[in-house]
N, C-alpha and C positions, 0 to 999 in steps of 0.2 A: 097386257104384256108390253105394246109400245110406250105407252105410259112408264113404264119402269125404265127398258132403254131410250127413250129421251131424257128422264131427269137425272139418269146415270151418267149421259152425254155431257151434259151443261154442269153437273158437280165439278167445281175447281178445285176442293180441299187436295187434292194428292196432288196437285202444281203445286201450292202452296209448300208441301211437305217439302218436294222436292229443291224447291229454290230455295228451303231453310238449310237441308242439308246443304246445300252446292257451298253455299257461302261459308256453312260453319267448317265443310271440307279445306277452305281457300284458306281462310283464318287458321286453321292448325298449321296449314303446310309454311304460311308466313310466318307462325313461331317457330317449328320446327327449323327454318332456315338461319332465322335470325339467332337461334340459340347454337346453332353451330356454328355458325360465323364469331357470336361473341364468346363464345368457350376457346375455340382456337387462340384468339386475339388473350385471354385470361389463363390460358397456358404460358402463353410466351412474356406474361408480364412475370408471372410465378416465377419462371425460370430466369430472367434476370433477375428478380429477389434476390432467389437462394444461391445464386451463382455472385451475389455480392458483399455474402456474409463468409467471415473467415471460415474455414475448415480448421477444425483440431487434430 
């Protein structure tokens, strides 16, 4: 049975897991950010577009 918990102790693989999520967490939240930053910024081009074309 110590035999089990020692080599249960010294297993890294679920660090490993964890520090994949951490990163892939980081990376979505840096798109998520940037896609709203650049949508805002692609509203406001839109709207001087169609604010440039005559109305009938």
């Amino acid at each position: 049975m110590s035999g089990l918990l020692k080599r249960f102790q010294k297993d890294a693989s679920g660090a490993t897991a964890i520090e994949y999520a951490l990163i892939a967490g980081l990376i979505s939240i840096v798109i998520v950010a940037s896609a709203t930053a650049i949508g805002g910024s692609l509203s406001d081009i839109f709207t001087k577009v169609n604010a440039g074309f005559p109305t009938s």
